[in-house]
C-alpha positions as CSV (number, residue, x, y, z in Angstrom):
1,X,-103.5,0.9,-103.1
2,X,-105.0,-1.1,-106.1
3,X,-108.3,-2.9,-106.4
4,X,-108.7,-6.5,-106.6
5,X,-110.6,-5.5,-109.6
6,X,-107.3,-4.4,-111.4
7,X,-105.3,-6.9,-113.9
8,X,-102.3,-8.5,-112.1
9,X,-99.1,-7.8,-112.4
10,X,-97.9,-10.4,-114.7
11,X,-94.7,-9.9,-116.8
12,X,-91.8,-10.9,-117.8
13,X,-90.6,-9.7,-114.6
14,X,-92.1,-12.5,-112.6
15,X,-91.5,-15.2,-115.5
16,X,-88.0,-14.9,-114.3
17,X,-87.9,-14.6,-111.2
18,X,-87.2,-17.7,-109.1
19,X,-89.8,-17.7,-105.1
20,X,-87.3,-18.9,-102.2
21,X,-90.0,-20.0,-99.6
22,X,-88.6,-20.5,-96.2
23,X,-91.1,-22.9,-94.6
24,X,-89.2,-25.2,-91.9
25,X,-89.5,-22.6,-89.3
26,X,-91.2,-25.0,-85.8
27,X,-93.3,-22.6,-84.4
28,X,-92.8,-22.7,-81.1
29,X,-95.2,-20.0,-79.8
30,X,-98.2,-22.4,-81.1
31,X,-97.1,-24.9,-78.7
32,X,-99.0,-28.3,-79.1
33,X,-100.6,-27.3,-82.4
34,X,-96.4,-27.7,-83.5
35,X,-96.1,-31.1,-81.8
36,X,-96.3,-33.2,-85.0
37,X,-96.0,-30.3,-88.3
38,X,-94.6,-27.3,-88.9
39,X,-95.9,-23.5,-88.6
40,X,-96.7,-23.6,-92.5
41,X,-98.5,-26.7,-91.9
42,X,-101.0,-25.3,-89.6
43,X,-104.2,-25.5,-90.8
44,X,-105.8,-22.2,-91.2
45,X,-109.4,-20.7,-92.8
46,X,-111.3,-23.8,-92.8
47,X,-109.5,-25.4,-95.2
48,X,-106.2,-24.2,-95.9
49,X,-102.6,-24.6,-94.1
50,X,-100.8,-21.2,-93.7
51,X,-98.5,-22.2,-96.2
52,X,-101.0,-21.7,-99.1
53,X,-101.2,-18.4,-98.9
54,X,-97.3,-17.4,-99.5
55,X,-97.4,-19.9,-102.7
56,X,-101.1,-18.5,-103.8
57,X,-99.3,-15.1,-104.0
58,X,-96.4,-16.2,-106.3
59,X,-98.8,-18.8,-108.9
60,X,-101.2,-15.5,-108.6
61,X,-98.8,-13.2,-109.8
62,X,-97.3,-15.2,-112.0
63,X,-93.9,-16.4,-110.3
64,X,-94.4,-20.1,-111.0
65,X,-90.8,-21.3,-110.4
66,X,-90.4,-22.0,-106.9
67,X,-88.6,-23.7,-103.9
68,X,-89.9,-24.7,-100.1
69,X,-87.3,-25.2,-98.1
70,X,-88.4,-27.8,-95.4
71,X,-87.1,-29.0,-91.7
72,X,-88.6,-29.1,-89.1
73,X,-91.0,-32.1,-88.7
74,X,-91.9,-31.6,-92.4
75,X,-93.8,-34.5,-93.6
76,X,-97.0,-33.3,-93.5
77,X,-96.2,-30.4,-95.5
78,X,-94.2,-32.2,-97.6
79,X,-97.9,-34.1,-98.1
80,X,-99.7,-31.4,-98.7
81,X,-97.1,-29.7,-101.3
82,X,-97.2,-32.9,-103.2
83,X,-101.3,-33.5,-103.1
84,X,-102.3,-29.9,-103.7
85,X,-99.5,-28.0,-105.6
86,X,-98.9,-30.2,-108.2
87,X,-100.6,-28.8,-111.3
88,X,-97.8,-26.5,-112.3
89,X,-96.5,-27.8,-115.6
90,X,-93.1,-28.6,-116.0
91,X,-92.7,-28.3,-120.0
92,X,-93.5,-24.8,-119.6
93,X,-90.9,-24.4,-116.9
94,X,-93.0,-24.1,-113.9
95,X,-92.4,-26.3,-111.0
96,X,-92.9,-26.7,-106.8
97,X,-89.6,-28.0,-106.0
98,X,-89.3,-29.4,-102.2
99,X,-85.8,-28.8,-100.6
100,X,-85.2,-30.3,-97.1
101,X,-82.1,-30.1,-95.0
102,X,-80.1,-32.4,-96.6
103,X,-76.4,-31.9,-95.2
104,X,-75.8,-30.5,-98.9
105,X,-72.5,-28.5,-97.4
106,X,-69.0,-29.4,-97.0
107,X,-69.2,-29.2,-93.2
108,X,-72.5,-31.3,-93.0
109,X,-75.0,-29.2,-91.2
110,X,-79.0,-28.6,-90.9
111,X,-80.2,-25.0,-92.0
112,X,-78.2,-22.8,-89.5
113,X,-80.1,-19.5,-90.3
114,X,-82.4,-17.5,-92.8
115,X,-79.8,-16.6,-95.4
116,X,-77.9,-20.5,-95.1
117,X,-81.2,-22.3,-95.9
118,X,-80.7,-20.2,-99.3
119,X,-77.3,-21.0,-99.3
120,X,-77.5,-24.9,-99.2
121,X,-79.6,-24.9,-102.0
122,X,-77.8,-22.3,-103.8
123,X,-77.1,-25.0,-106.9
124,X,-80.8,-25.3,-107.6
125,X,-81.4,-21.8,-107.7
126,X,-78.1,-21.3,-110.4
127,X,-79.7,-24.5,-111.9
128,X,-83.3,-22.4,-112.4
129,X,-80.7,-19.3,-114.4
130,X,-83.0,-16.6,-112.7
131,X,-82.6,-13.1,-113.1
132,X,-84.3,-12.5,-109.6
133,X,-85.0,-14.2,-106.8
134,X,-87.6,-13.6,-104.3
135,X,-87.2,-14.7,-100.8
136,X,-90.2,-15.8,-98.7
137,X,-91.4,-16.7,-95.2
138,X,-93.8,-19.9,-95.5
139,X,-95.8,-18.7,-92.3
140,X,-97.7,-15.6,-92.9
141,X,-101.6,-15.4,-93.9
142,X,-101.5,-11.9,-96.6
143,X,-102.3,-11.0,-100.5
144,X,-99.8,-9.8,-102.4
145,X,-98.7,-9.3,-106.0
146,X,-94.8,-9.8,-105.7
147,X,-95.1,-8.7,-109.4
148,X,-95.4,-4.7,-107.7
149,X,-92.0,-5.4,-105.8
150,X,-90.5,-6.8,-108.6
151,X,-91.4,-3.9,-111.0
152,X,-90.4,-1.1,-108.2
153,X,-87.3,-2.8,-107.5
154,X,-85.9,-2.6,-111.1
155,X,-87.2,0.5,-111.6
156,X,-84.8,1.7,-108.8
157,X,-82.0,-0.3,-109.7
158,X,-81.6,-1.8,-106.9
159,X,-79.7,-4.7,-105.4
160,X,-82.0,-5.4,-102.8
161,X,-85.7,-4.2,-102.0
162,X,-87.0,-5.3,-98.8
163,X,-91.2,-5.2,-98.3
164,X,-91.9,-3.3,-95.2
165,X,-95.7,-2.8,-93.6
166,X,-96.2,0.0,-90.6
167,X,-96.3,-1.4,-87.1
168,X,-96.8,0.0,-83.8
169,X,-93.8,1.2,-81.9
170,X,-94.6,-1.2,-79.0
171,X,-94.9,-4.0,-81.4
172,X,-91.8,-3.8,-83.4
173,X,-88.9,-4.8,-81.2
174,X,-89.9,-8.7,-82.6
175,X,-89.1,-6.9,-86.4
176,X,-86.4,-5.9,-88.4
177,X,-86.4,-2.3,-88.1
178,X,-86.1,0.2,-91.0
179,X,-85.2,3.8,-91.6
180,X,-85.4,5.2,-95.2
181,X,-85.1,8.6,-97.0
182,X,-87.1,10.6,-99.5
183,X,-86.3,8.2,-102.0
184,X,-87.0,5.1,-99.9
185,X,-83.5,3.8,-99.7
186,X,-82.9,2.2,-96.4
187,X,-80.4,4.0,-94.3
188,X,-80.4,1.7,-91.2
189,X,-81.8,-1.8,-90.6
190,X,-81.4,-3.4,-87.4
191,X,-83.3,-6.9,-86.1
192,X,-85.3,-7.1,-83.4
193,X,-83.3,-3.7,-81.6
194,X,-84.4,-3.2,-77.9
195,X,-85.6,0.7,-78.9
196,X,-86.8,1.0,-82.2
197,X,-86.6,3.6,-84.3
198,X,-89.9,5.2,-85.0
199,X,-91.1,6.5,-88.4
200,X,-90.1,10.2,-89.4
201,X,-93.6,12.4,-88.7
202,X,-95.2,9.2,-86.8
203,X,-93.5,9.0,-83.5
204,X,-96.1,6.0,-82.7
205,X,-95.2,3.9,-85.6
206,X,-91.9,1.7,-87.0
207,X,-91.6,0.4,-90.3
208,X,-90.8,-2.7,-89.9
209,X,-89.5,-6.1,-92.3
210,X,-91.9,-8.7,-93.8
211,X,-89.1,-11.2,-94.6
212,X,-89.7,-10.3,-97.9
213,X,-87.0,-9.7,-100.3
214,X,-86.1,-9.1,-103.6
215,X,-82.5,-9.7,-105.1
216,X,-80.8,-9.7,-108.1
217,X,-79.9,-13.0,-108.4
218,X,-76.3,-12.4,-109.3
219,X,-75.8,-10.1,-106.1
220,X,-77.6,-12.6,-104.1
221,X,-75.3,-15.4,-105.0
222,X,-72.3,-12.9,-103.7
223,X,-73.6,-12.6,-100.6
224,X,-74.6,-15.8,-99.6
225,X,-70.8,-17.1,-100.6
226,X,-69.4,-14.0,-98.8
227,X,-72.0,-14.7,-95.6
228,X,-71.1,-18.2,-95.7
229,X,-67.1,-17.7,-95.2
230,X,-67.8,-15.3,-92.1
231,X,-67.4,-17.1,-88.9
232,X,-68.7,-14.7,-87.0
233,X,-72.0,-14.7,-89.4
234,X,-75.1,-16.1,-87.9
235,X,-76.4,-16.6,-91.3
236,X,-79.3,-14.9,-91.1
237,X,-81.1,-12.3,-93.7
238,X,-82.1,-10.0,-90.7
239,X,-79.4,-10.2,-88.9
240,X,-76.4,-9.7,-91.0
241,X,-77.3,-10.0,-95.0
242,X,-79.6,-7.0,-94.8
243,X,-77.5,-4.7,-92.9
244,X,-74.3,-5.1,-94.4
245,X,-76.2,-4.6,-97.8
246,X,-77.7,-1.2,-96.4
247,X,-74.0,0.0,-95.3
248,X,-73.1,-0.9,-99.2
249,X,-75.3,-1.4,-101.6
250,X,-78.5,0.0,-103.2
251,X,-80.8,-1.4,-100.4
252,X,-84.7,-0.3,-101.1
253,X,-87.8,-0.8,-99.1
254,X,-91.1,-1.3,-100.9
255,X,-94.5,-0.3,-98.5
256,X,-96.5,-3.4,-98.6
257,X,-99.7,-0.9,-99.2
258,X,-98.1,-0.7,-102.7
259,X,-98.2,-3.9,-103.6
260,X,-100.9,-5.5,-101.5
261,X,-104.1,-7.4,-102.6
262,X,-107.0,-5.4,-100.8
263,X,-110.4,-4.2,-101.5
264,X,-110.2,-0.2,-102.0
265,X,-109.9,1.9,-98.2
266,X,-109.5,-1.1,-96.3
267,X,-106.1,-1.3,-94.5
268,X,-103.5,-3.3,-95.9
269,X,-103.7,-7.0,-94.1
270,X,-101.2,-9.1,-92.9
271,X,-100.9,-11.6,-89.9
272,X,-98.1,-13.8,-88.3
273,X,-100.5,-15.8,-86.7
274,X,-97.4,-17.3,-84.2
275,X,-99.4,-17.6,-81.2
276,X,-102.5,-19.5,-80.1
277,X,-104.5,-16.1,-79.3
278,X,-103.0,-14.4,-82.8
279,X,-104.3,-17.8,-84.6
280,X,-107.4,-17.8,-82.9
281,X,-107.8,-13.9,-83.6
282,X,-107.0,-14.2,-87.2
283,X,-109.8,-17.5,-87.9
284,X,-112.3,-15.6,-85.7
285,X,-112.1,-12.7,-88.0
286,X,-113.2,-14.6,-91.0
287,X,-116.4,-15.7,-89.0
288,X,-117.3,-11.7,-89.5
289,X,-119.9,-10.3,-91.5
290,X,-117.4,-8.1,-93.3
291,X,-114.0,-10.0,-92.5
292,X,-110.6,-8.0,-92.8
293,X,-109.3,-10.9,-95.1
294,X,-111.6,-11.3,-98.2
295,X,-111.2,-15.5,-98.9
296,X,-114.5,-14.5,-101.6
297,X,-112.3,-12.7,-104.0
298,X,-112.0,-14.5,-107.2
299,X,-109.8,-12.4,-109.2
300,X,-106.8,-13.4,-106.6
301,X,-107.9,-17.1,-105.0
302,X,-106.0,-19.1,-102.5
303,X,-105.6,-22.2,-104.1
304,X,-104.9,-25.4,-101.7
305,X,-105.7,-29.2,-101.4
306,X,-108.5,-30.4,-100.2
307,X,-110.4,-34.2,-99.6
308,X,-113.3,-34.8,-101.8
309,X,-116.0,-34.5,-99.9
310,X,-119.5,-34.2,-99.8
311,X,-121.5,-31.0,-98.7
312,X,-122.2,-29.5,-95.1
313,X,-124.9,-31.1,-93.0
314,X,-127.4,-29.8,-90.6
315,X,-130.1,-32.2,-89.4
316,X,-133.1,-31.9,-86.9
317,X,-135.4,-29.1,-86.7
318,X,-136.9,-30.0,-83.3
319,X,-137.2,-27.1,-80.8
320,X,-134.7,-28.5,-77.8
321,X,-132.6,-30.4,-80.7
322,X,-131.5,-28.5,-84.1
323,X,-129.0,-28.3,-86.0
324,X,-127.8,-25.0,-87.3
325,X,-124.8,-23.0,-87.7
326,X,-124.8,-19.1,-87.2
327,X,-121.8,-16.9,-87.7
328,X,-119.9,-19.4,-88.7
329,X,-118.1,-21.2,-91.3
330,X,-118.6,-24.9,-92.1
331,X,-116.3,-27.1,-94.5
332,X,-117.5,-30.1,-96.4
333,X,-118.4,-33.5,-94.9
334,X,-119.5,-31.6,-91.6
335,X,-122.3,-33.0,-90.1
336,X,-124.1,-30.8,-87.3
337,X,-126.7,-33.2,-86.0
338,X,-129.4,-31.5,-83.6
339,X,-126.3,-28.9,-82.4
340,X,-125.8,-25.5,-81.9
341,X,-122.7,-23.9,-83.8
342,X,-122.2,-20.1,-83.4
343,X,-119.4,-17.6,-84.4
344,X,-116.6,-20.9,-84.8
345,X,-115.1,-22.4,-87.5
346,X,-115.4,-26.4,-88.3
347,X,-112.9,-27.8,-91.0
348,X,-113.5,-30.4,-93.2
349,X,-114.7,-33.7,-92.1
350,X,-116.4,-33.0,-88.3
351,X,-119.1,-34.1,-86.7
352,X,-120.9,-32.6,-83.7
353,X,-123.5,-34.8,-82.0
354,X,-126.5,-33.4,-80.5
355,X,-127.7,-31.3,-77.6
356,X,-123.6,-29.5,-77.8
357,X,-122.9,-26.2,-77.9
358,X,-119.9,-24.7,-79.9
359,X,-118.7,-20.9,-79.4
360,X,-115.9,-18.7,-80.8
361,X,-114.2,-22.1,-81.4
362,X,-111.9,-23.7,-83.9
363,X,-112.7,-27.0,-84.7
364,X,-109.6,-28.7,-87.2
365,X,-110.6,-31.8,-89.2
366,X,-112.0,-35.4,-89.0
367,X,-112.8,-34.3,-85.0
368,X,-115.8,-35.4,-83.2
369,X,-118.0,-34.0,-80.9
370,X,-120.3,-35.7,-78.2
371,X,-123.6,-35.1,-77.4
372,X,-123.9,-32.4,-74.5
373,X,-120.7,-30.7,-74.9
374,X,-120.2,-27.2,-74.6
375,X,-117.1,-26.0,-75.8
376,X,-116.2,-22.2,-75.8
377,X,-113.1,-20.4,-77.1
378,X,-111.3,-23.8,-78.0
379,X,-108.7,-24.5,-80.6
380,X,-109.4,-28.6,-81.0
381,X,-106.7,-30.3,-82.8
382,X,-107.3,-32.8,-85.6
383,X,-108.6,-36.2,-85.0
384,X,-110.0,-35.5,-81.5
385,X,-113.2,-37.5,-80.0
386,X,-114.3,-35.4,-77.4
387,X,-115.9,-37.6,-75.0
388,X,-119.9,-37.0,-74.5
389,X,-120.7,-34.5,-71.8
390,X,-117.0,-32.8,-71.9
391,X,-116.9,-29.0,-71.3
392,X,-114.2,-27.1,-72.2
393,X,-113.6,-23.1,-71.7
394,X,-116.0,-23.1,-68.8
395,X,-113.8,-23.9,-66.0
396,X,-110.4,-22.2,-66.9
397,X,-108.8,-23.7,-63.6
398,X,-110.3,-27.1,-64.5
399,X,-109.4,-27.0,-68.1
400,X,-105.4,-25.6,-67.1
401,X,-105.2,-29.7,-65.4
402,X,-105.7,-31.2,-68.4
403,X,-105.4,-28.4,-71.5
404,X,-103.2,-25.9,-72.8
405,X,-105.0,-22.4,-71.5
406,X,-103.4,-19.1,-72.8
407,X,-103.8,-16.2,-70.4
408,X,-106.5,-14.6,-72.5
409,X,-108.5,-18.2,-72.1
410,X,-107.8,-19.7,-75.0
411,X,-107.9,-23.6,-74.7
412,X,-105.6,-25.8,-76.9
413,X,-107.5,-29.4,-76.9
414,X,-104.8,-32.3,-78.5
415,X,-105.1,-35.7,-78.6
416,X,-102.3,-36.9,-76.4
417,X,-103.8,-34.1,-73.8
418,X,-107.4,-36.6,-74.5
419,X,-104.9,-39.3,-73.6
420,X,-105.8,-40.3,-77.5
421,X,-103.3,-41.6,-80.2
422,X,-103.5,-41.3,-84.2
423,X,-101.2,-42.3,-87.1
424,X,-102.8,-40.1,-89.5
425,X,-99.9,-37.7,-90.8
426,X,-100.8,-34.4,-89.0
């Protein structure tokens, strides 16, 4: 596993190479927090949206030509992509190029599947002559330098390398499911299978898909055309690119810990934060003293859009009225007036009023807080007054009237559950 410390991976290589993110996935498992954006629209980390990651990982290791494909209630993505990821300059050949669903087909169809969002904009890819072409899920929170996939897969001569990360047997039947050789050429791939096979000399453990893949772009282009006359083809990369390549081809898998962006002995991290306790498990982590996700390192930075706003705020130092923050981490333009703020994250823009109490909660932007409130274990949605006196994730049978409550007792707090309405793009 390489340092953070080391130089990245930047070569020709990636310079022509051409990033496929898939991004219109809804996210369904979030529930509310879906209502008005998409899963890579979520905000995540105080001040990112999940989204950021993915394109932080191709800008960092220098695969600047890149597409989002969009859908699903997109605008505030699109919003984001356009205020935050527009820096990369065009004369030298680097762009962010948004691609909704746009009926581009003959038979005049949203994205049907994984490998047809590709295939719709299949013109814009041949348009970008790439000699590779990375495909990417828009909804995962991980480092990587795609630049290490890249290298391993031409060094293999391969057609197709798939990044695969070690999961728990019990865990894996929501994966594709790998098995390789010696050399790591995969052998069998199947997606989602009700048994899955476990890894040879770790009975406990399946090596399982990332939805990251590397093709020549030539061989891609094949199989999308071939995919795409196959009526009894769902269209998806899982489902039936990836394991009719394996039957045929030179199909690879590349161990994320090879190419992952971690500090030395710490286990490789990545997260599909697709639920509201994963979410809340993955933002409470960074609240740590030693987090499993470094946001600190500078050598690899997550780059996103943010407003311009002034510092944090804590004001009054009286004994029964303070306002302080411990375990936590606090965005610009917070103001924590004469409140109590412990192991929770506040995004940019909130305001708690005195005499409240926050715990192990996640407070998104522009929300704000009452005096004597005590919230606990709460995921509060942007734009939210919470009325003065409210308590939330004290009474789980009280809050499950009005809230979203997940069976570990985690509370979802929206606006329309507040009976509140906002035009602000979400």
């Amino acid at each position: 596993m390489r340092s953070t410390r080391d130089p990245r991976y930047i070569s020709q290589l990636t310079r022509n190479t051409f990033a496929m993110i898939l991004a219109g996935g809804r996210g369904s498992r979030l529930h509310e927090l879906t209502d008005w954006r998409s899963k890579p629209a979520v905000p995540f980390g105080g001040k990112f949206r999940i989204i950021d990651f993915t394109l932080s990982n191709c800008v960092n290791s220098g695969v600047r030509r890149v597409g989002v494909a969009t859908q699903y209630k997109a605008q505030s993505l699109i919003r984001h992509l356009q205020l935050g990821w527009s820096f990369l300059d065009g004369r030298l050949g680097e762009f962010i190029e948004i691609m909704p669903a746009q009926q581009q087909v003959d038979d005049s169809h949203w994205y049907q599947g994984t490998a047809d969002a590709v295939f719709q904009n299949l013109r814009e890819i041949r348009h970008a002559n790439p000699e590779y072409v990375l495909i990417l899920s828009g909804d995962h929170i991980y480092r990587m330098d795609y630049g290490r996939i890249l290298a391993a897969h031409v060094e293999r001569k391969a057609d197709l390398t798939v990044a695969c990360i070690e999961v728990p047997l019990k865990d894996a039947k929501g994966f594709g499911v790998m098995s390789v050789d010696a050399e790591d050429r995969i052998v069998e791939f199947k997606e989602k299978p009700a048994n899955p096979q476990p890894m040879v000399g770790n009975p406990d453990m399946a090596l399982a898909s990332m939805g990251i893949y590397v093709f020549n772009a030539r061989f891609l282009y094949e199989q999308l055309l071939r995919d795409a006359d196959d009526p009894k083809s769902s269209h998806d990369f899982g489902k039936d690119i990836i394991p009719h390549c394996v039957k045929r081809y030179r199909t690879f898998a590349q161990n994320f810990a090879e190419s992952c962006v971690s500090e030395p002995d710490k286990t490789p991290y990545w997260r599909d934060v697709g639920t509201l306790d994963a979410y809340w498990e993955a933002n409470m982590d960074l609240v740590q003293v030693t987090p499993d996700l470094n946001l600190y390192d500078e050598s690899w930075p997550i780059w996103t859009w943010q407003p311009q706003s002034p510092p944090a705020k804590f004001v009054f130092d009286d004994n029964h009225r303070r306002g302080k923050a411990v375990d936590a981490m606090v965005s610009g333009g917070c103001i924590v007036s004469g409140a109590t703020v412990r192991r929770s994250m506040l995004f940019s823009g909130v305001r708690v009023h005195s005499y409240t109490l926050i715990e192990e909660s996640i407070v998104l932007p522009n929300v704000d807080i009452g005096r004597h409130c005590i919230l606990k274990k709460c995921i509060l949605d942007k734009n939210c007054v919470i009325p003065e006196g409210t308590q939330i994730g004290v009474h789980r049978e009280e809050d499950k009237k009005r809230f979203h409550v997940t069976e570990s007792g985690i509370t979802l707090v929206t606006e329309a559950m507040l009976g509140q309405c906002s035009v602000t793009i979400r």
